[in-house]
C-alpha positions as CSV (number, residue, x, y, z in Angstrom):
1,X,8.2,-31.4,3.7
2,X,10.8,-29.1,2.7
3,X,13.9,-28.4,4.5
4,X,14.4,-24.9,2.4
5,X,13.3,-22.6,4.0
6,X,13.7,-19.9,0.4
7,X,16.1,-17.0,2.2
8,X,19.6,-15.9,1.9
9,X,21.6,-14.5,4.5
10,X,24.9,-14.3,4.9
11,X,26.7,-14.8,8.2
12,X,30.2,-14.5,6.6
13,X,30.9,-10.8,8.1
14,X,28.7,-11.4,11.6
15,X,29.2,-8.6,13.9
16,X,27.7,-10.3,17.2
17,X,24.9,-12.6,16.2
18,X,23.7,-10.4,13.4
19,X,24.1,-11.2,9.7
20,X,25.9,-9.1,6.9
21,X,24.5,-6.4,5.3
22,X,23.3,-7.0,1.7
23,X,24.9,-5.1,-1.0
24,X,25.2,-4.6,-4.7
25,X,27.9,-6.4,-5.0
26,X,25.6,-9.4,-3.5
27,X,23.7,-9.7,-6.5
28,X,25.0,-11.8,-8.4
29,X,24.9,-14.6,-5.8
30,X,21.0,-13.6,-5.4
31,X,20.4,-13.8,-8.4
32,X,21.5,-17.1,-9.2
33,X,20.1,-18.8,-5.6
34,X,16.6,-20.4,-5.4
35,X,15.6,-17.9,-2.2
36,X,13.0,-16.0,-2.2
37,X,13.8,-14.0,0.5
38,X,16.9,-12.4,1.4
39,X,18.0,-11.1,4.9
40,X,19.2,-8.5,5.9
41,X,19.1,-5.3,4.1
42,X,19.6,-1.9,5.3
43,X,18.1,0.9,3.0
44,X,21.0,3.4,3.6
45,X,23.5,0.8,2.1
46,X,21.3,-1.4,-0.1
47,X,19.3,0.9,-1.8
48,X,21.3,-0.3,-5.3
49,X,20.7,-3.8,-4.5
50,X,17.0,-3.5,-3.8
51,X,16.2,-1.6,-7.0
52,X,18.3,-4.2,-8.6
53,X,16.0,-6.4,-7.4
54,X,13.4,-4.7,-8.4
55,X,14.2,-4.1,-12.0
56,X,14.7,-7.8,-12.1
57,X,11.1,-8.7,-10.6
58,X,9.3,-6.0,-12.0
């Protein structure tokens, strides 16, 4: 059994108990990471990012 659970988040800029925002300038950390998921994105300020993503998976 696994103890990787595949996601990134990043709790480095945590407003509360919610974790930061994904960004473009987050990419190159996702891209290199083994995650399959990353969390949290918010379309109005990730759009770049997720067609980044995108472009790299499609």
């Amino acid at each position: 059994m696994s103890r990787n659970h595949w996601r990134s988040i990043d709790w480095s800029a945590t407003t509360g108990s919610l974790p930061k925002v994904l960004a473009m300038a987050d990419l190159p950390r996702l891209r290199v990471s083994s995650a399959h998921f990353a969390r949290k994105v918010n379309p109005a300020v990730s759009a770049d990012l997720l067609d980044a993503l995108d472009a790299d998976i499609l």
